[in-house]
C-alpha positions in Angstrom: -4.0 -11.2 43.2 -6.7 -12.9 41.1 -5.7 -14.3 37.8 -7.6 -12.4 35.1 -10.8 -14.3 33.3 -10.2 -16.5 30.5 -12.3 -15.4 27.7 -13.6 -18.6 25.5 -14.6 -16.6 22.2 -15.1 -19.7 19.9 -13.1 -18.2 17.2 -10.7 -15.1 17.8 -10.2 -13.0 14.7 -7.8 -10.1 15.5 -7.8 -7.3 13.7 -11.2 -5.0 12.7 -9.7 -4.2 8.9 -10.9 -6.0 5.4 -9.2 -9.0 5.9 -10.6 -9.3 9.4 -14.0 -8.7 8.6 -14.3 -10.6 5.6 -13.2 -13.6 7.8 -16.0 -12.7 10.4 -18.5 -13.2 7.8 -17.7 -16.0 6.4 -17.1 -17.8 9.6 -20.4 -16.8 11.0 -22.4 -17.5 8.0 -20.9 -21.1 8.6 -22.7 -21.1 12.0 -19.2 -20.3 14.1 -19.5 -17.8 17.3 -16.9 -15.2 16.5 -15.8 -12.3 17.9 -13.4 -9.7 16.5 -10.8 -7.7 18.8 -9.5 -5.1 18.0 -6.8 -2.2 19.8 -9.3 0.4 18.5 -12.3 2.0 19.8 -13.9 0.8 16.5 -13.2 -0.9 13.5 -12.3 -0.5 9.8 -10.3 2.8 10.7 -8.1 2.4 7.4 -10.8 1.4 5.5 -12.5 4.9 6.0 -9.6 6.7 5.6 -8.6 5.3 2.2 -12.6 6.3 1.1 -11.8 10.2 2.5 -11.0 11.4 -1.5 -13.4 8.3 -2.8 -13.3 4.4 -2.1 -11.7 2.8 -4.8 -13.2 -1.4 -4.1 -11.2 -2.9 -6.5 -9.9 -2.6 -10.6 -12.1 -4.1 -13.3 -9.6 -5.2 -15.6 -9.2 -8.8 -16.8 -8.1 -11.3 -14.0 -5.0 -12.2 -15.5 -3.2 -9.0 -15.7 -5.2 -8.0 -12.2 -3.1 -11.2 -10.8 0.1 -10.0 -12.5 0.2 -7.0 -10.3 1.0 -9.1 -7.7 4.4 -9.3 -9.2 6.6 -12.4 -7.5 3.5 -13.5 -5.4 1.3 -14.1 -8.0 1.2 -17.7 -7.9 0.3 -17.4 -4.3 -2.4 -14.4 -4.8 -3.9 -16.2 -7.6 -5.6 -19.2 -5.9 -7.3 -16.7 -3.6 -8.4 -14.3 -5.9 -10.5 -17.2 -7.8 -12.4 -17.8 -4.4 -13.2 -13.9 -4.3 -12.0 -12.0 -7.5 -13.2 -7.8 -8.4 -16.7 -9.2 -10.0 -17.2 -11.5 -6.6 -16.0 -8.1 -4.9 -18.8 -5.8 -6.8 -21.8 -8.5 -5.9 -21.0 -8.7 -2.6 -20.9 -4.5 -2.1 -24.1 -4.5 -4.0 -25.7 -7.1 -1.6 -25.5 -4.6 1.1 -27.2 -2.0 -1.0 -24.3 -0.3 -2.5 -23.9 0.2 -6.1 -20.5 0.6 -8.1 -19.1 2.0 -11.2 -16.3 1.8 -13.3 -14.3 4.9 -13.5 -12.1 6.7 -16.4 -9.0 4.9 -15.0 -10.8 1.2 -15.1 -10.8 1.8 -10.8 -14.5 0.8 -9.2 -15.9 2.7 -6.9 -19.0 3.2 -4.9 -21.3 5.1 -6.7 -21.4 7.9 -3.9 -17.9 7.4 -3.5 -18.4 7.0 -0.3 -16.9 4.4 2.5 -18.8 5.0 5.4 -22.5 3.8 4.3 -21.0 0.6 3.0 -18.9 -0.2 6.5 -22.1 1.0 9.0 -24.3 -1.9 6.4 -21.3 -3.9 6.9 -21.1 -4.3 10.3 -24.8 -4.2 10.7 -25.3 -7.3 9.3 -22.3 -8.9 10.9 -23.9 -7.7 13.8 -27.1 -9.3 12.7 -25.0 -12.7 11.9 -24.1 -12.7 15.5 -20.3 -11.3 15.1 -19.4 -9.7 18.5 -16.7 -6.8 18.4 -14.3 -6.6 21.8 -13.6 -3.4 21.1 -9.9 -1.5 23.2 -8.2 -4.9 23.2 -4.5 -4.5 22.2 -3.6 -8.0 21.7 0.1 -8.6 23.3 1.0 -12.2 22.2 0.7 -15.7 23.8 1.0 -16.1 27.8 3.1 -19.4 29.0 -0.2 -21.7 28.7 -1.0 -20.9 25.3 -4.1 -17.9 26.0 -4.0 -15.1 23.5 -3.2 -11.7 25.8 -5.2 -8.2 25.7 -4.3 -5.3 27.4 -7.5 -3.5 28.0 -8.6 -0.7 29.9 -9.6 -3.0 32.6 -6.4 -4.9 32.5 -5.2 -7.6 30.7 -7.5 -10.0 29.4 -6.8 -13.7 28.5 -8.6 -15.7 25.7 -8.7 -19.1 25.2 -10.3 -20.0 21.3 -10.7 -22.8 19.3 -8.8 -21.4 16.4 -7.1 -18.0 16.1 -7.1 -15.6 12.6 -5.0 -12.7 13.1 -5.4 -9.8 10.3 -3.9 -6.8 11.8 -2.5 -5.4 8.9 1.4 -4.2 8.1 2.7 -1.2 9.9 1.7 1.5 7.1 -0.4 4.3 8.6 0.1 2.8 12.5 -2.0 5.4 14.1 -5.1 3.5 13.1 -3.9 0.2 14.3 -1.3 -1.4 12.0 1.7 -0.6 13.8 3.6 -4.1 13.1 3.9 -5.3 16.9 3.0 -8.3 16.0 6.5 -9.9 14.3 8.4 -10.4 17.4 5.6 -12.3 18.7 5.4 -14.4 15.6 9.2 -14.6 14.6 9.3 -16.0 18.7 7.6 -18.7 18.2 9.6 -19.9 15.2 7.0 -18.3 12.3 9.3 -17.1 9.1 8.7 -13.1 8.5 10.2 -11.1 6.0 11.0 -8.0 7.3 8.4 -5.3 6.3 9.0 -2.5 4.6 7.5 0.4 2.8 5.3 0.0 -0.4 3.8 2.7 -2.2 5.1 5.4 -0.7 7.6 8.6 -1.5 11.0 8.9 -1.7 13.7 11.2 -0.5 16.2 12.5 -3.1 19.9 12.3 -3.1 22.2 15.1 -3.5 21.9 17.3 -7.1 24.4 19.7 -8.9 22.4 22.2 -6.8 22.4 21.4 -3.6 25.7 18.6 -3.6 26.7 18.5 -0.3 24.1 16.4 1.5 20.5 14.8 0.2 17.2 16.8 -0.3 16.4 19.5 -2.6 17.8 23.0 -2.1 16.5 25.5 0.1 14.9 27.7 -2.5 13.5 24.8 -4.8 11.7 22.9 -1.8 9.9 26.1 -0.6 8.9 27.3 -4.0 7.6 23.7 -5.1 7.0 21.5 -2.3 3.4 20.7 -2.8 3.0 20.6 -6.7 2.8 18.3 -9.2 4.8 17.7 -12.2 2.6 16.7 -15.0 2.9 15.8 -17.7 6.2 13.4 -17.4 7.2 9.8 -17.9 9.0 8.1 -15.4 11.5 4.4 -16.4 14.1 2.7 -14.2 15.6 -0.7 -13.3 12.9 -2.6 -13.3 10.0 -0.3 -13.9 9.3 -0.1 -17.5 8.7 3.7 -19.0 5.3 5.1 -18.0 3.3 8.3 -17.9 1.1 10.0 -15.7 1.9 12.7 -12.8 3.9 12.9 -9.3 4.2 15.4 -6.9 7.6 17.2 -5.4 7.7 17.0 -1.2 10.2 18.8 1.0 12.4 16.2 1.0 11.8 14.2 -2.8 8.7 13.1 -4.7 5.5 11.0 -3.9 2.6 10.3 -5.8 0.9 7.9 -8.2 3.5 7.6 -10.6 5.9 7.4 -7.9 4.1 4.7 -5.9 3.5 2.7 -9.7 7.4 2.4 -9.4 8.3 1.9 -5.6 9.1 -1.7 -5.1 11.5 -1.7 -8.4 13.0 1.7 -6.4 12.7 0.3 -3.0 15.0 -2.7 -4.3 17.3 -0.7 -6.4 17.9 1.3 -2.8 18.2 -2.1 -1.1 20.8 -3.8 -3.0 22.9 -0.4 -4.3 22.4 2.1 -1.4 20.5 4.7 -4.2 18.0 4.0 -7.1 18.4 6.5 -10.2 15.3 6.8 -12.7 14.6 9.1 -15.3 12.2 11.5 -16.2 10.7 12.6 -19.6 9.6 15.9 -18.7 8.3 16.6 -22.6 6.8 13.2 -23.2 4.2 14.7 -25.9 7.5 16.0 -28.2 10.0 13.3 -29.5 13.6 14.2 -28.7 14.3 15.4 -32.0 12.4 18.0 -32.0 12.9 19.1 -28.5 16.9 19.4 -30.1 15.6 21.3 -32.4 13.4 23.8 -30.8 16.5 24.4 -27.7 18.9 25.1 -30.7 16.5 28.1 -32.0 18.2 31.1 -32.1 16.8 33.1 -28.4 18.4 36.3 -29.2 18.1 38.7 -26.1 15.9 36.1 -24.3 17.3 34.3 -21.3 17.1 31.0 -21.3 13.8 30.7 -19.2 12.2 32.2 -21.5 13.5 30.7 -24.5 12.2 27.5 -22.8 8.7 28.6 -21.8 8.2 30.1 -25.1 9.2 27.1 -27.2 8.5 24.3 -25.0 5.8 25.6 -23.2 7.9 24.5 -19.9 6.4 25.1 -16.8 8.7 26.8 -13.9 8.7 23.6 -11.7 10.6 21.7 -14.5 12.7 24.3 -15.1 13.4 24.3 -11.4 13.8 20.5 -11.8 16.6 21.2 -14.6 18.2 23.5 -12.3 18.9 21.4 -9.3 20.1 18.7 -11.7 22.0 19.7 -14.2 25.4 22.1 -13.6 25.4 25.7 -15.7 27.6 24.3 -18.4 25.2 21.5 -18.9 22.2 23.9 -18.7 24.3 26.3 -21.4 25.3 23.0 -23.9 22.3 22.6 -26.0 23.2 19.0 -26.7 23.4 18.2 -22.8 20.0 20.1 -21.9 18.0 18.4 -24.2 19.1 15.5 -23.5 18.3 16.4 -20.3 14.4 17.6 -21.0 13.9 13.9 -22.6 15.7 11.7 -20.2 16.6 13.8 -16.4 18.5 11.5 -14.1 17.0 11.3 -10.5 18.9 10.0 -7.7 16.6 8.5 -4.9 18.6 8.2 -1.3 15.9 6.2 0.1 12.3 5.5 1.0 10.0 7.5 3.0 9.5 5.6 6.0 7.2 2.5 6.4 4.4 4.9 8.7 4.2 7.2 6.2 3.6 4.4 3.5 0.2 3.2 2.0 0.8 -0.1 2.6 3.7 -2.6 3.6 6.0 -4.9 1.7 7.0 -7.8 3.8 5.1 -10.0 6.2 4.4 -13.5 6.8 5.8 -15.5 4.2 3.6 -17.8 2.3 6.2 -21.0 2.9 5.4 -20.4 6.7 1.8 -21.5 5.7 -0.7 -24.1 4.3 -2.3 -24.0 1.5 -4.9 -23.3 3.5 -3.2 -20.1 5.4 -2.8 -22.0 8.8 0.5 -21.5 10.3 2.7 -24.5 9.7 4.6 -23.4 13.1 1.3 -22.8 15.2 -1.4 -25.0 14.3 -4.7 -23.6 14.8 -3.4 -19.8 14.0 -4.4 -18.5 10.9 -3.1 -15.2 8.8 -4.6 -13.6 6.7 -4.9 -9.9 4.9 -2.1 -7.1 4.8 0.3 -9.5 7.1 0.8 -11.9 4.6 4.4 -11.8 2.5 2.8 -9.4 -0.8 2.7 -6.1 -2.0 0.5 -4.7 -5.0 -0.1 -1.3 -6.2 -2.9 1.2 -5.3 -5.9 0.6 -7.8 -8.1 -1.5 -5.5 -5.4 -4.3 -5.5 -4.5 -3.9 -2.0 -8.4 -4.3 -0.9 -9.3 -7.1 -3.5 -6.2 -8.9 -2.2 -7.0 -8.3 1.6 -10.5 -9.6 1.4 -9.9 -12.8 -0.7 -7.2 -13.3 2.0 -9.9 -13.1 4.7 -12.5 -15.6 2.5 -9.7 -18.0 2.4 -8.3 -18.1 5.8 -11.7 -18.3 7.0 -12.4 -20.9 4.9 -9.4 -22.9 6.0 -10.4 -22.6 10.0 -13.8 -23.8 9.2 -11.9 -27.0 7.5 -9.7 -27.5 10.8 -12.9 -27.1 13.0 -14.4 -29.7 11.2 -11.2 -32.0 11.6 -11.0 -31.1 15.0 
């Protein structure tokens, strides 16, 4: 049988998302052959699907609260984001013809909103650059004499690179490529990898005074509400300091912005005690006084429902919410339901699971690296993007975050060609 060709690709970036196309073009503006595998019949398949309800680029607030959202990894993040920060972000969009704007929220988007124009002017001028694209080429680690392996649909494939920059993303959403397969391989070979985990994402509940016996809403409250939001409330827990905004109930818990604002500090309360608890203001325009005061009014013949909807303009979802938590001697004591309508314990069981996610906590920790984003335990192999030991909220963090990655790892194999 006939060994399989050995591919010699100058430099091998791995992975067709952000990260790994931001690398392309910086390497191939410095006059580097690339090419860019990838296990997908095309590339950027994340990228498009995060533009479906409108592509949110980046945030335009100032850089040092943008780098604070990088929580822990901040000092880490911050170095990178100076080599390609949101304003570096908008001028490059807008050099391939596509203009942004700054929304309501302080988010920039495209101003049609739109992902697909910018990737097809992407990749035409990586194209253009000479970037070549080896598309259906699952990359399956290292063979015995060092060769990076592919299987394709021809069978396996062997390259043999000057330098390697592997951006294949977490394992959040792994139907469009970022399936984590890659940390075996890596943790193999002696690379340090925290074990990754789901960020942003929703949460299954615990068991409540309605339903006690086992997690998960009851019956009747999941198929009446699965699928709304609750709005307006304020959500505050361990960690998570009290903010408004909106989330939405599930089958099985809660997801949603507010939700996902909140999930590391809920993800590690679930790590280290087995359940997270928050609290919800479900009446966060009335102060708690007079919430007191307008459950002690006299209802006369009125049930309580409608005592509630008629004073407190309370919706049926968060009287539903009241329900599963609190008992009917707590729902009866005045004291104890308001209380309640200000403040509602929550008790989280645990995370959704890492595919269902938007992105991915964990990765290849920055201490495995250099400064310039080369493995210290694989010289020559770079990281770079969603991979990499950091987590940041939805708001264009995560894409800011991937592409300075891809600059700077790029920028660190054109330094070790140079040495080399």
């Amino acid at each position: 049988m006939s060994l399989p060709e050995v591919l010699t690709p100058g430099v091998a970036i791995i992975g067709g998302g952000p990260a790994g196309l931001m690398a392309a073009e910086v390497l191939a503006a410095a006059g580097h052959p690339v090419t860019v595998f990838d296990a997908k019949p095309s590339v950027g398949r994340k990228f498009l699907l995060a533009g479906k309800g409108g592509l949110n680029l980046t945030h335009s607030e100032d850089f040092a609260p943008f780098v604070g959202r990088f929580g822990d990894r901040a000092a880490q993040i911050e170095p990178l984001l100076r080599g390609f920060d949101a304003e570096q972000l908008r001028a490059w969009a807008e050099g391939l013809g596509v203009s942004t704007f700054v929304g309501t929220s302080g988010r920039v988007f495209p101003t049609d909103l739109k992902a697909a124009p910018l990737l097809r002017a992407w990749l035409h001028r990586l194209r253009a650059a000479g970037v070549r694209f080896s598309m259906r080429h699952r990359w399956t680690g290292w063979s015995a004499d060092g060769h990076l392996r592919f299987d394709t649909p021809e069978g396996e494939r062997l390259a043999a690179p000057r330098a390697t920059l592997l951006a294949l993303g977490g394992a959040s959403w792994p139907q469009l490529g970022s399936d984590g397969a890659w940390e075996p391989w890596l943790t193999q070979r002696g690379v340090d990898v925290a074990p990754l985990q789901p960020a942003n994402c929703g949460f299954d509940v615990g068991p409540t005074a309605a339903h006690p016996g086992a997690p998960g809403w009851s019956e009747r409250f999941a198929t009446e509400f699965a699928g709304q939001p609750v709005k307006p409330v304020a959500l505050a827990t361990e960690g998570f300091e009290r903010r408004a905004g909106e989330f939405v109930i599930t089958a099985s818990g809660i997801e949603g912005s507010l939700v996902y604002a909140a999930s590391r500090a809920l993800r590690e309360q679930i790590n280290r005690h087995g359940q997270a608890t928050l609290h919800l203001d479900l009446l966060p325009q009335l102060s708690a006084e007079r919430v007191l005061a307008e459950v002690k009014h006299p209802r006369g013949s009125r049930s309580l429902s409608s005592h509630l909807k008629s004073r407190l303009h309370l919706s049926p979802l968060k009287l539903g919410l009241l329900h599963e938590q609190l008992t009917r001697e707590q729902m009866l004591d005045a004291t104890a339901l308001a209380t309640a309508l200000k403040q509602l314990p929550l008790t989280l069981h645990a995370p959704r699971p890492v595919a269902e996610a938007i992105s991915t906590a964990g990765g290849v920790r920055f201490e495995a690296l250099t400064d310039a984003l080369m493995l210290r335990a694989l010289p020559g192999v770079f990281v770079a993007g969603e991979m990499l030991d950091w987590e940041a909220p939805t708001g264009g963090y995560l894409l800011t975050a991937s592409m300075a990655c891809g600059k700077a790892a790029a920028l660190g194999v054109c330094r070790w060609l140079e040495l080399g």
